[in-house]
mmCIF file as gemmi writes it, N, C-alpha and C atoms, coordinates in Angstrom:
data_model
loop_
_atom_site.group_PDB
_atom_site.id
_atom_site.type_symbol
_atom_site.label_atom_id
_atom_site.label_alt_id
_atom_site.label_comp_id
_atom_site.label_asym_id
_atom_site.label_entity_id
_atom_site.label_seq_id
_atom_site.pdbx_PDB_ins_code
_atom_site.Cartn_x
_atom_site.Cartn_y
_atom_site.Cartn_z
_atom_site.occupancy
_atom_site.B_iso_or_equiv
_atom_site.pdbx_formal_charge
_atom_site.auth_seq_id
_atom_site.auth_asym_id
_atom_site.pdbx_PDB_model_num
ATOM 1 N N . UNK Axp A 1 ? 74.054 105.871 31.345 1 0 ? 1 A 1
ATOM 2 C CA . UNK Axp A 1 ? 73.312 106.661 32.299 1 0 ? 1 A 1
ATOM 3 C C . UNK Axp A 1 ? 74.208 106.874 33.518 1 0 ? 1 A 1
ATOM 4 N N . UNK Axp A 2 ? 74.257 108.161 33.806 1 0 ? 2 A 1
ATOM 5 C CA . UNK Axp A 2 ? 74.828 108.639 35.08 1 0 ? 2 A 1
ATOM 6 C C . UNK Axp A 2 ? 74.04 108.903 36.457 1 0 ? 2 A 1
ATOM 7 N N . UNK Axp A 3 ? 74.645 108.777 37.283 1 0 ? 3 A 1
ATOM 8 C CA . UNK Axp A 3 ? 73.977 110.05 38.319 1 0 ? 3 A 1
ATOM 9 C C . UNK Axp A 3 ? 75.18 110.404 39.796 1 0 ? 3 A 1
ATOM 10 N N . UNK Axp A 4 ? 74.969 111.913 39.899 1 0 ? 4 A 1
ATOM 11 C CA . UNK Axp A 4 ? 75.8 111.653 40.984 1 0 ? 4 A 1
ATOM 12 C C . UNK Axp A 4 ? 75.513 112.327 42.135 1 0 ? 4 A 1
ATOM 13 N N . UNK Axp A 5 ? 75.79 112.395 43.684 1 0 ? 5 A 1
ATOM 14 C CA . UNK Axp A 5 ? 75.801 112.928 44.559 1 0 ? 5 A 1
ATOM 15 C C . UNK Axp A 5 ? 74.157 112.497 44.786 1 0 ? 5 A 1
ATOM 16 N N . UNK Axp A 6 ? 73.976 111.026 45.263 1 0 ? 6 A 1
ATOM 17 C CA . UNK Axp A 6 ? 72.836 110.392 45.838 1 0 ? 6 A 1
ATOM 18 C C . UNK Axp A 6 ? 73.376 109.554 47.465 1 0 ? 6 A 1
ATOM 19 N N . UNK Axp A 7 ? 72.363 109.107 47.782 1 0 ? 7 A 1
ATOM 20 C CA . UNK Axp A 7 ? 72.47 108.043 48.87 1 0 ? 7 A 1
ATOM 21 C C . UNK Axp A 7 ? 72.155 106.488 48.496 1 0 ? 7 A 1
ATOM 22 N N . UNK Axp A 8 ? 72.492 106.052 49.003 1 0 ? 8 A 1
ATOM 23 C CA . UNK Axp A 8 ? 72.255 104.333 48.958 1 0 ? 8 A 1
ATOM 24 C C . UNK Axp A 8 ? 71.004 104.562 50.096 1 0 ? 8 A 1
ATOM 25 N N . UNK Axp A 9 ? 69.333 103.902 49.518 1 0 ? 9 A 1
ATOM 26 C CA . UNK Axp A 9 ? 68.242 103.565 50.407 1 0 ? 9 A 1
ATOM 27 C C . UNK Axp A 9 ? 68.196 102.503 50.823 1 0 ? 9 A 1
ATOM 28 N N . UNK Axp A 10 ? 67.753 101.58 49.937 1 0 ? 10 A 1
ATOM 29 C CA . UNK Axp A 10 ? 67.685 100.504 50.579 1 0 ? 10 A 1
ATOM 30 C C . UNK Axp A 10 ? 68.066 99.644 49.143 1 0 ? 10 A 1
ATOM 31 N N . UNK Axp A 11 ? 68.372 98.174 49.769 1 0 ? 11 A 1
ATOM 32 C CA . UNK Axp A 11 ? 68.661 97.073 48.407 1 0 ? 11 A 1
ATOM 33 C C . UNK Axp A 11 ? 67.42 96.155 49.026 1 0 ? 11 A 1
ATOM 34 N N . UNK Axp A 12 ? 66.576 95.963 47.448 1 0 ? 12 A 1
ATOM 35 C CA . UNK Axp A 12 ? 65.321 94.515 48.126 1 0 ? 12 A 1
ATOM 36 C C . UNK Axp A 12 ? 65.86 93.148 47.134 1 0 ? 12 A 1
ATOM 37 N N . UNK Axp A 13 ? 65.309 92.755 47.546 1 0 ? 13 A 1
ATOM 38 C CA . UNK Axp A 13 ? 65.408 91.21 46.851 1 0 ? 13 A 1
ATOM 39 C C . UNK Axp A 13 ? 64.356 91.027 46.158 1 0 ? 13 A 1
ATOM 40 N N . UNK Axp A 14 ? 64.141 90.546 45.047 1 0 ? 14 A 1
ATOM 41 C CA . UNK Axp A 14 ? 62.957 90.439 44.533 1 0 ? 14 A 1
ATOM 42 C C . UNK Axp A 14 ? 63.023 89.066 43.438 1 0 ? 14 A 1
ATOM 43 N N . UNK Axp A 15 ? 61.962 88.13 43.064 1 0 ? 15 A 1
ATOM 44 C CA . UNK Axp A 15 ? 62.059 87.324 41.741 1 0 ? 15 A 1
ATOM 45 C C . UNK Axp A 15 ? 63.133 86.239 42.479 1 0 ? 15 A 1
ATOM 46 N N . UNK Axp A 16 ? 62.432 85.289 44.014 1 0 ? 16 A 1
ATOM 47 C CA . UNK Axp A 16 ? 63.115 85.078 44.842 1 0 ? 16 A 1
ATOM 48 C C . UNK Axp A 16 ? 65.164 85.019 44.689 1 0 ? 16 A 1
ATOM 49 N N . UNK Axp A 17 ? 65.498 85.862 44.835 1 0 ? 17 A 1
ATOM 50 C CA . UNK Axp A 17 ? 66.394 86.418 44.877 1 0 ? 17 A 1
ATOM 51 C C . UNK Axp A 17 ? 67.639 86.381 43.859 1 0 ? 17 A 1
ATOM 52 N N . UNK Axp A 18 ? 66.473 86.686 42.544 1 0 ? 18 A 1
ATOM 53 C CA . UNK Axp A 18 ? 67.473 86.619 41.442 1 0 ? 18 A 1
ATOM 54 C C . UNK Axp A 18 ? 67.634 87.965 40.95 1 0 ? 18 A 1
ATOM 55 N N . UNK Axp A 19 ? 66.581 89.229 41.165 1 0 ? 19 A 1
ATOM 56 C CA . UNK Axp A 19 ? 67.011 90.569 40.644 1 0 ? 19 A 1
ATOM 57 C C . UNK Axp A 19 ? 67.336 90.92 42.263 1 0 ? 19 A 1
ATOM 58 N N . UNK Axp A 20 ? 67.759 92.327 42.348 1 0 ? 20 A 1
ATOM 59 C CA . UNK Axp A 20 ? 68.271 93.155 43.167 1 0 ? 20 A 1
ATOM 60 C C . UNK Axp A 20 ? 67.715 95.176 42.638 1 0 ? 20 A 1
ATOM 61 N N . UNK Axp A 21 ? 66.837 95.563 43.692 1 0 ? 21 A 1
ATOM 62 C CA . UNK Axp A 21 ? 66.015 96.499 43.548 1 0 ? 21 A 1
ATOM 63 C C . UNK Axp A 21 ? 66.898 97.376 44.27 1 0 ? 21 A 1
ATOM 64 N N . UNK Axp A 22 ? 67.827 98.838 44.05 1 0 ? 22 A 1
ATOM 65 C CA . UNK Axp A 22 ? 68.384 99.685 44.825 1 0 ? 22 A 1
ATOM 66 C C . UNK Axp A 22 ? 67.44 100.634 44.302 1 0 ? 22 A 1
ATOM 67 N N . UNK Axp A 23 ? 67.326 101.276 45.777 1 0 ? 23 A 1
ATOM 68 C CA . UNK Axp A 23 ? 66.44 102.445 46.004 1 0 ? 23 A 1
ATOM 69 C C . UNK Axp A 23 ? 67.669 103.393 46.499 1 0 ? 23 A 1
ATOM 70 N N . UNK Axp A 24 ? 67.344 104.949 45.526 1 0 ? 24 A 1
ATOM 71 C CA . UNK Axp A 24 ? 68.048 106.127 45.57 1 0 ? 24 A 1
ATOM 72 C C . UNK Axp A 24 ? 67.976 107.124 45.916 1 0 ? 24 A 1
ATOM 73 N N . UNK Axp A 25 ? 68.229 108.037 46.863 1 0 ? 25 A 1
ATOM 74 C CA . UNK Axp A 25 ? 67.557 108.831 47.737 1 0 ? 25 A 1
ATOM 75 C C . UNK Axp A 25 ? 68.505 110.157 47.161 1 0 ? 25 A 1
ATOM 76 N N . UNK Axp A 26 ? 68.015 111.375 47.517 1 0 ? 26 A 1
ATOM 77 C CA . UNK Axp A 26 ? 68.002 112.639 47.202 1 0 ? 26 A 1
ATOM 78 C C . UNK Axp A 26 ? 69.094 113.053 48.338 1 0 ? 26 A 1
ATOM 79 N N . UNK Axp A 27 ? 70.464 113.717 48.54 1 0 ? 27 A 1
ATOM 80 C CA . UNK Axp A 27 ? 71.002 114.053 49.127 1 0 ? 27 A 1
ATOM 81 C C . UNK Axp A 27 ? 70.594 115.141 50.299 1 0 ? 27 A 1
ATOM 82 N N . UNK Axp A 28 ? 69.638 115.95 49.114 1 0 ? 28 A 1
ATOM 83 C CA . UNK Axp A 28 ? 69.166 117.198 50.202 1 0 ? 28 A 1
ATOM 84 C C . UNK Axp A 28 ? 67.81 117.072 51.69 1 0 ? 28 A 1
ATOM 85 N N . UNK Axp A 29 ? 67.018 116.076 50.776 1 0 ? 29 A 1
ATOM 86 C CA . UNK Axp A 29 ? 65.811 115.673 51.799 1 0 ? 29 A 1
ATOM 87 C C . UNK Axp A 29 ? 65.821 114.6 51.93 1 0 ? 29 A 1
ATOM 88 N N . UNK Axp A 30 ? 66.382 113.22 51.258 1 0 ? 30 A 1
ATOM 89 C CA . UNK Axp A 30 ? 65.864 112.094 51.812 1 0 ? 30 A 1
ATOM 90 C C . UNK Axp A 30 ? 64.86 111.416 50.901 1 0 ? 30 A 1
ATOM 91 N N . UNK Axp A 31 ? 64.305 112.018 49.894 1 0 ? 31 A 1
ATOM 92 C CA . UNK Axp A 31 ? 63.346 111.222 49.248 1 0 ? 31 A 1
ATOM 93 C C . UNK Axp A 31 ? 64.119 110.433 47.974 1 0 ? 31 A 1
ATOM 94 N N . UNK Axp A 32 ? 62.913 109.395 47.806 1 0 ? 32 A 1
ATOM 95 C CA . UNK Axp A 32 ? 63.4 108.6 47.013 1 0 ? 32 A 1
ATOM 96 C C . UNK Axp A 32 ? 63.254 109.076 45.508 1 0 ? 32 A 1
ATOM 97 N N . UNK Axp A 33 ? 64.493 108.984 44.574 1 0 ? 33 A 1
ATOM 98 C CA . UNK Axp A 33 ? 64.7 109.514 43.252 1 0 ? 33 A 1
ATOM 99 C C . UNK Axp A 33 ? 63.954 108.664 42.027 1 0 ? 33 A 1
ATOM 100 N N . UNK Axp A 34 ? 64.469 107.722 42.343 1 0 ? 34 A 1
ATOM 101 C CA . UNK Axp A 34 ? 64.498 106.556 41.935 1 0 ? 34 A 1
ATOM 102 C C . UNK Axp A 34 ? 64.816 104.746 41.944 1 0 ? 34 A 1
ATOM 103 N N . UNK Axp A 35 ? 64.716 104.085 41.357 1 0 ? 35 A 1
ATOM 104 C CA . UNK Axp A 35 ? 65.175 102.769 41.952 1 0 ? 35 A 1
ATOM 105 C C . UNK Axp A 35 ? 65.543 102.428 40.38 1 0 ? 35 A 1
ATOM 106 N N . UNK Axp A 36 ? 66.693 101.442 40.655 1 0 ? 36 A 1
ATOM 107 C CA . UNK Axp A 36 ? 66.957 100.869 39.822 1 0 ? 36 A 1
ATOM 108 C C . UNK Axp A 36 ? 67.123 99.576 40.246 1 0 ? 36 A 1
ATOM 109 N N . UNK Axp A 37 ? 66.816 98.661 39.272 1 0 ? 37 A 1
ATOM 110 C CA . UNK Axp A 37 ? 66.232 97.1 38.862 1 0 ? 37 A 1
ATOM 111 C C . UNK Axp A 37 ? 67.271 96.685 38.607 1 0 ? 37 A 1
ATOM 112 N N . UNK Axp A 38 ? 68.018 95.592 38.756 1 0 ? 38 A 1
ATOM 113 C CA . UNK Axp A 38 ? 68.954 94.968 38.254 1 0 ? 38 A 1
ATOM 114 C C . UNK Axp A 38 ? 67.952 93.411 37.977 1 0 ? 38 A 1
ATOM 115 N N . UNK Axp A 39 ? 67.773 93.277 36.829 1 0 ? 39 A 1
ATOM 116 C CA . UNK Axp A 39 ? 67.022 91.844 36.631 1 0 ? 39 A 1
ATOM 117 C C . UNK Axp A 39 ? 68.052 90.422 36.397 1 0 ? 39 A 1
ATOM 118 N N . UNK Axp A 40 ? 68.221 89.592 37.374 1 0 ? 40 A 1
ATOM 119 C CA . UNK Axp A 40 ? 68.549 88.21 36.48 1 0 ? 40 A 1
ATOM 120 C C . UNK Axp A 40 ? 70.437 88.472 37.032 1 0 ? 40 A 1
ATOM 121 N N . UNK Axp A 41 ? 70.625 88.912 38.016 1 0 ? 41 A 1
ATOM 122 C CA . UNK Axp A 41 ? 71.875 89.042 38.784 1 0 ? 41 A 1
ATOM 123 C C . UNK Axp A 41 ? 73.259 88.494 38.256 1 0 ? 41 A 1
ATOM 124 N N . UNK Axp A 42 ? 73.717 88.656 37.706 1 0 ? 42 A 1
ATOM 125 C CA . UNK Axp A 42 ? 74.681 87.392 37.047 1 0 ? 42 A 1
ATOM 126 C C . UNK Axp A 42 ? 76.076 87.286 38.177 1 0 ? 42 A 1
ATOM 127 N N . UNK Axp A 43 ? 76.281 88.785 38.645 1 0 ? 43 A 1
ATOM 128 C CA . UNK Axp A 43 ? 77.61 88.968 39.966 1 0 ? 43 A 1
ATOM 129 C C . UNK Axp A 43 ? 77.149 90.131 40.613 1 0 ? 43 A 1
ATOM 130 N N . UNK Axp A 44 ? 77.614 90.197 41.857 1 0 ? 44 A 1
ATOM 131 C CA . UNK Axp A 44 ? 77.933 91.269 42.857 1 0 ? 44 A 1
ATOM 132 C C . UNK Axp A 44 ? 78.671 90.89 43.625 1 0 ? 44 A 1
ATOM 133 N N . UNK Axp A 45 ? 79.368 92.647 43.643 1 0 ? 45 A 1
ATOM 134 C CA . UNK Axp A 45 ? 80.524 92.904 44.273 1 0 ? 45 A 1
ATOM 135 C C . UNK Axp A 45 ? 79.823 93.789 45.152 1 0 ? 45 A 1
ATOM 136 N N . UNK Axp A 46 ? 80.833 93.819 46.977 1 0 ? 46 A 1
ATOM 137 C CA . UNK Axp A 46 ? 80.569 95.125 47.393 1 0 ? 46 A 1
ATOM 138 C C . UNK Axp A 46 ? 81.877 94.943 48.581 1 0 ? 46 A 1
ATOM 139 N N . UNK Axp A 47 ? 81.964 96.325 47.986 1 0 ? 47 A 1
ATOM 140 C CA . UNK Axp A 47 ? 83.379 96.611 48.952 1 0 ? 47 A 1
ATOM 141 C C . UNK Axp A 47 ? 83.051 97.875 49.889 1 0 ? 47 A 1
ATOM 142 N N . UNK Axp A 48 ? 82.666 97.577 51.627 1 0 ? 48 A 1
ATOM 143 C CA . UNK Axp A 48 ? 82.15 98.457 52.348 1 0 ? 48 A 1
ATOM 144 C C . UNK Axp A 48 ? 83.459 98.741 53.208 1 0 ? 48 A 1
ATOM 145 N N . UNK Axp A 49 ? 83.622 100.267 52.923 1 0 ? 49 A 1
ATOM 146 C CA . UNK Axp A 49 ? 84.885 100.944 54.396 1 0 ? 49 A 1
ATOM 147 C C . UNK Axp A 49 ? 84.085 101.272 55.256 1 0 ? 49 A 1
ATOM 148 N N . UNK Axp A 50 ? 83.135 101.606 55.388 1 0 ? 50 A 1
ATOM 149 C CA . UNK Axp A 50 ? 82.294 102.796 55.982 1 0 ? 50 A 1
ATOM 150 C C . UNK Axp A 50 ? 82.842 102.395 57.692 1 0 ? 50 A 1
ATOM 151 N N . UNK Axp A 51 ? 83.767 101.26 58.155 1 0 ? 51 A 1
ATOM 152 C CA . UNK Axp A 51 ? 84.489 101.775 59.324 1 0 ? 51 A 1
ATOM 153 C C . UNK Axp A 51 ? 83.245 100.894 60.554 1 0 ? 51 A 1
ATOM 154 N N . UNK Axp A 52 ? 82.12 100.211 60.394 1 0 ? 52 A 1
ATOM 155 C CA . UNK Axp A 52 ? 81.469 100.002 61.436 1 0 ? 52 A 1
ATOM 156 C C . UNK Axp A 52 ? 80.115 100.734 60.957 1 0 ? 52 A 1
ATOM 157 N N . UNK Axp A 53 ? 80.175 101.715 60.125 1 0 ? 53 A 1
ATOM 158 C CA . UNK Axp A 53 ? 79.09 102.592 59.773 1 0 ? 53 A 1
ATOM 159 C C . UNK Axp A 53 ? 77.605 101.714 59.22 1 0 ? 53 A 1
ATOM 160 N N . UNK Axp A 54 ? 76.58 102.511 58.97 1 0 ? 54 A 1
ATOM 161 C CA . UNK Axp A 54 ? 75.47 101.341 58.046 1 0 ? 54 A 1
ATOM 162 C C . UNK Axp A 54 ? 75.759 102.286 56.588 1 0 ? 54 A 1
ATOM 163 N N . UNK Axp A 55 ? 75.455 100.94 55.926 1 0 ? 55 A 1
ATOM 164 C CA . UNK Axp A 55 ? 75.658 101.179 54.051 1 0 ? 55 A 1
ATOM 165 C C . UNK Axp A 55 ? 74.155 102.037 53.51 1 0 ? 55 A 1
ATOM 166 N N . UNK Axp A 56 ? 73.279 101.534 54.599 1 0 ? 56 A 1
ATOM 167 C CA . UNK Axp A 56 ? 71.948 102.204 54.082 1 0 ? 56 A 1
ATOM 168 C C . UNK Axp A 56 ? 72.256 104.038 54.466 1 0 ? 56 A 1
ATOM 169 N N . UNK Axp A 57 ? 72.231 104.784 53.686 1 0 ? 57 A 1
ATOM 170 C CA . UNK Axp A 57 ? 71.568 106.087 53.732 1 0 ? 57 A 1
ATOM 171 C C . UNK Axp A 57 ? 73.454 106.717 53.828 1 0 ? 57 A 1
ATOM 172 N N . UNK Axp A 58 ? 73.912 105.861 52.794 1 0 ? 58 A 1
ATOM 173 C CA . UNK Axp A 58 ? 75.501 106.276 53.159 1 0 ? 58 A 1
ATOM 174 C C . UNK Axp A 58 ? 75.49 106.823 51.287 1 0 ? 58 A 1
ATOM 175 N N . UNK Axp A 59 ? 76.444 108.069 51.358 1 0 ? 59 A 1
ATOM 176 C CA . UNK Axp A 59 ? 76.452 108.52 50.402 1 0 ? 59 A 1
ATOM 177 C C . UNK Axp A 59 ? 77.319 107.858 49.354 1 0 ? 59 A 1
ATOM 178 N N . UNK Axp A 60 ? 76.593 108.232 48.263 1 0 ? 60 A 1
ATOM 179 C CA . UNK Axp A 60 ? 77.173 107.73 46.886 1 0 ? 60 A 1
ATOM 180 C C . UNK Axp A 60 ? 78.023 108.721 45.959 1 0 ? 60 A 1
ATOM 181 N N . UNK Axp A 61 ? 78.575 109.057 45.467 1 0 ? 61 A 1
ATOM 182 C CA . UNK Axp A 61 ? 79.567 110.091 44.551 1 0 ? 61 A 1
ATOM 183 C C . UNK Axp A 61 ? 78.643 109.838 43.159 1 0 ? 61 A 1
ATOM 184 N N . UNK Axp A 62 ? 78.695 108.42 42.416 1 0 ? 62 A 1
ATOM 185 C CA . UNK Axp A 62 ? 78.967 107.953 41.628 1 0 ? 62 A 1
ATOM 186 C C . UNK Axp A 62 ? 77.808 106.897 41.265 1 0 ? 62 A 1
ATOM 187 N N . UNK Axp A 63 ? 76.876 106.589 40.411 1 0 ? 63 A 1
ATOM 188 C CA . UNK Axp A 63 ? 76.302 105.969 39.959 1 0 ? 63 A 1
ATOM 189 C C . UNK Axp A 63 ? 76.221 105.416 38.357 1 0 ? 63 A 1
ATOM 190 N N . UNK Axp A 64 ? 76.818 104.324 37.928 1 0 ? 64 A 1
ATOM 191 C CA . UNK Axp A 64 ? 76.963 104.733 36.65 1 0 ? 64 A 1
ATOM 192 C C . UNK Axp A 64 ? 76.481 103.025 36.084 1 0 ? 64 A 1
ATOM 193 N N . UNK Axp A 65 ? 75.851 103.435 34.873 1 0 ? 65 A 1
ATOM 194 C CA . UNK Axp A 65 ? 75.114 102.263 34.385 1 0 ? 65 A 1
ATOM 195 C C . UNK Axp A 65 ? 75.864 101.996 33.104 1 0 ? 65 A 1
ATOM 196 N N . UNK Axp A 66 ? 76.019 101.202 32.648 1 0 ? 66 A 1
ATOM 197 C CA . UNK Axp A 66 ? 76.582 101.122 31.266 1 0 ? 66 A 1
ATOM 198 C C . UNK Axp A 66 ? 76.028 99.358 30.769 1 0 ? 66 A 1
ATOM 199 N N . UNK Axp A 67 ? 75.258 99.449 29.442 1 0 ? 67 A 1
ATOM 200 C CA . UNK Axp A 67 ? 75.033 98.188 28.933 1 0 ? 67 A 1
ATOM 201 C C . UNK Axp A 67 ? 74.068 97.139 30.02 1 0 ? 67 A 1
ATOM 202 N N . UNK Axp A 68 ? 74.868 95.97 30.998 1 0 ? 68 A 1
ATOM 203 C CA . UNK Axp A 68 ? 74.49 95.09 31.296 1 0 ? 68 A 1
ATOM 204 C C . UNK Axp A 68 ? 75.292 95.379 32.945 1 0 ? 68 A 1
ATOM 205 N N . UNK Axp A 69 ? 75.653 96.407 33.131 1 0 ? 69 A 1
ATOM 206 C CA . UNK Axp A 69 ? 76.497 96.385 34.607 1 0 ? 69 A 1
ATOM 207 C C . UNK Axp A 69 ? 76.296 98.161 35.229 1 0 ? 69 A 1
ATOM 208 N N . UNK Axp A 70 ? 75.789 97.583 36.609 1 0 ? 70 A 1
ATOM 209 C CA . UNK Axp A 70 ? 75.993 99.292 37.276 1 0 ? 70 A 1
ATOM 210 C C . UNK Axp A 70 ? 77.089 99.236 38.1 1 0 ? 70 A 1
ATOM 211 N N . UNK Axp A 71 ? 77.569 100.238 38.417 1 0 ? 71 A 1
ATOM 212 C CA . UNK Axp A 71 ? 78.47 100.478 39.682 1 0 ? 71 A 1
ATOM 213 C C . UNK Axp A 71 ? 78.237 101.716 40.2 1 0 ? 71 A 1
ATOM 214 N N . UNK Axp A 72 ? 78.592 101.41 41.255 1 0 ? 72 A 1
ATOM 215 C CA . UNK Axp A 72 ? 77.916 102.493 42.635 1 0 ? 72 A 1
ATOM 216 C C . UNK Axp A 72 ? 79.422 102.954 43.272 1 0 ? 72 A 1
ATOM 217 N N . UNK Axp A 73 ? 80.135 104.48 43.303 1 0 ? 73 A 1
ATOM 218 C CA . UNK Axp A 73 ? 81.348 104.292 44.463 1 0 ? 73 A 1
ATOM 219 C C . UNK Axp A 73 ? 81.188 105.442 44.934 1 0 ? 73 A 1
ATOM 220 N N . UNK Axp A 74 ? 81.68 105.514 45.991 1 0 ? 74 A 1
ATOM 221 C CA . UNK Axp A 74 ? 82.563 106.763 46.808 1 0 ? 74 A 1
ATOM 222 C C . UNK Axp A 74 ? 83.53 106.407 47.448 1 0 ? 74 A 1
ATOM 223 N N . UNK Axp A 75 ? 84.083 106.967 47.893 1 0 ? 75 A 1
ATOM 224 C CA . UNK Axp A 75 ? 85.281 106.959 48.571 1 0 ? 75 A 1
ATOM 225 C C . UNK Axp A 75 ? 85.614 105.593 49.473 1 0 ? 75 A 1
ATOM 226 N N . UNK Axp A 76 ? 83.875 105.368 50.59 1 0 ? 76 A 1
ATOM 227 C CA . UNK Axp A 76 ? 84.138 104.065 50.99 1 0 ? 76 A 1
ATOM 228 C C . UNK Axp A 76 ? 83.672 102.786 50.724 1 0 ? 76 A 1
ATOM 229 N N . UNK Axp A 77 ? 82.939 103.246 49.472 1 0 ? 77 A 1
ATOM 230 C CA . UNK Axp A 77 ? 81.51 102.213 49.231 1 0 ? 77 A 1
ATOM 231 C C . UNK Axp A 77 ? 82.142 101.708 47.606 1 0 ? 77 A 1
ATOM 232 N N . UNK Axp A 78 ? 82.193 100.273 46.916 1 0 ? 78 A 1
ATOM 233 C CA . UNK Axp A 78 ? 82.137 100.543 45.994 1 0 ? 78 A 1
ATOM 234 C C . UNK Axp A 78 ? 81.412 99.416 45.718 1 0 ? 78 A 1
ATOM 235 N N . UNK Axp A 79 ? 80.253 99.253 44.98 1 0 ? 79 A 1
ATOM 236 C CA . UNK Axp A 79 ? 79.144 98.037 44.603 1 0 ? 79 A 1
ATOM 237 C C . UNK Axp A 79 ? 79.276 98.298 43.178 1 0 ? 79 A 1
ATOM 238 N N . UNK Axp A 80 ? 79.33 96.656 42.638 1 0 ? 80 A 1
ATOM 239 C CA . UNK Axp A 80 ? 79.367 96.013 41.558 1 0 ? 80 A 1
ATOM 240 C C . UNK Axp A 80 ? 78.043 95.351 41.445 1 0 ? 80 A 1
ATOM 241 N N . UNK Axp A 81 ? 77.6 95.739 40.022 1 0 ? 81 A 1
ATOM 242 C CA . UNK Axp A 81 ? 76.365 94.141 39.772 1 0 ? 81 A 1
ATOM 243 C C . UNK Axp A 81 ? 76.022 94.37 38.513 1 0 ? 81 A 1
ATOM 244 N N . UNK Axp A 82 ? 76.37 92.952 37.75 1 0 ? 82 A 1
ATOM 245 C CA . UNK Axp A 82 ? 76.374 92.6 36.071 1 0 ? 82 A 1
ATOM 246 C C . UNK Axp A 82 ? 75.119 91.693 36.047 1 0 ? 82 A 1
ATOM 247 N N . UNK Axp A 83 ? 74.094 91.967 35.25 1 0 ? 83 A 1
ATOM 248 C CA . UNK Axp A 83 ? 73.251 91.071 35.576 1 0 ? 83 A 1
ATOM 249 C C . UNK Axp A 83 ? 72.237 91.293 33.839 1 0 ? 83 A 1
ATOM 250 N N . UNK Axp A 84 ? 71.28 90.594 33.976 1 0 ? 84 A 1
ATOM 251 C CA . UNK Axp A 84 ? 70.681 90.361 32.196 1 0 ? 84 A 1
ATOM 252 C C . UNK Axp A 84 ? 70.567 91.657 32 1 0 ? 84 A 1
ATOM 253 N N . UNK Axp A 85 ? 69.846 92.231 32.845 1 0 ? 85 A 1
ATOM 254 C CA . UNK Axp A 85 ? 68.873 93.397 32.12 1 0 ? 85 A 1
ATOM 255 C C . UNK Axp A 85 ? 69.143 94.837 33.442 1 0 ? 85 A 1
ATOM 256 N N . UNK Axp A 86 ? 69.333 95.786 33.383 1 0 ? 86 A 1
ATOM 257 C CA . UNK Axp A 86 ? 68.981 97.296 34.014 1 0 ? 86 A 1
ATOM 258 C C . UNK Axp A 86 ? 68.324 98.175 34.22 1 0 ? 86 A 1
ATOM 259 N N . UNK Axp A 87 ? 66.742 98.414 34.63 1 0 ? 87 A 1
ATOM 260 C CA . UNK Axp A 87 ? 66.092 99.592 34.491 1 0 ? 87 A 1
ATOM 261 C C . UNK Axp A 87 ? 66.186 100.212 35.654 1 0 ? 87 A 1
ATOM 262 N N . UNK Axp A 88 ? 65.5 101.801 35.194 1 0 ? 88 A 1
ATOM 263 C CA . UNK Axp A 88 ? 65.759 102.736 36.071 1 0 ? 88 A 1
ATOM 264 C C . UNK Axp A 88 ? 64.331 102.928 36.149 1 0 ? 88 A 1
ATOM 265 N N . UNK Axp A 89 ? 63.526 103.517 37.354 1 0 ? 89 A 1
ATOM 266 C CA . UNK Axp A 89 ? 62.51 104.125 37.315 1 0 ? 89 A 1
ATOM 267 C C . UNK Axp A 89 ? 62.084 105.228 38.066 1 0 ? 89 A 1
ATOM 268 N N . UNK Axp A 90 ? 61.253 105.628 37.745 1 0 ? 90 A 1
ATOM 269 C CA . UNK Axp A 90 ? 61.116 106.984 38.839 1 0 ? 90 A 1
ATOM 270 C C . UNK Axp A 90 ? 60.266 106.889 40.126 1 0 ? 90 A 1
């Protein structure tokens, strides 16, 4: 599963802080697309340039899910997270 040209909303904690909930926002208005679930966390990575900037509502290029791991990049942002399980929802 792909997606591209989103924002980073927000990251929650959830399942005291063993999944990780990213919320995905719409480039043009701001609304939320979707969220994706990362259940059962196994690693995360995050490598922020953004310079002093906030990571929330900072654009994404790149969203890409594969198997048991997503990654998130653009140019200054790049988030890692391998974890049991992946859903997406609307």
């Amino acid at each position: 599963m792909k997606y591209e040209d989103i924002c980073l909303g927000t990251i929650e904690f959830s399942n005291l802080g063993c999944d990780l909930i990213f919320d995905i926002w719409s480039t043009c208005d701001g609304h939320s697309l979707r969220k994706i679930h990362c259940k059962n966390v196994k690693e995360f990575e995050c490598k922020n340039m953004l310079d002093g900037e906030e990571l929330f509502g900072s654009y994404i290029a790149l969203v890409k899910i594969e198997s048991k791991t997503l990654i998130m990049e653009s140019g200054e942002v790049w988030i890692k997270v391998i974890s049991n399980e992946i859903t997406s929802t609307l």
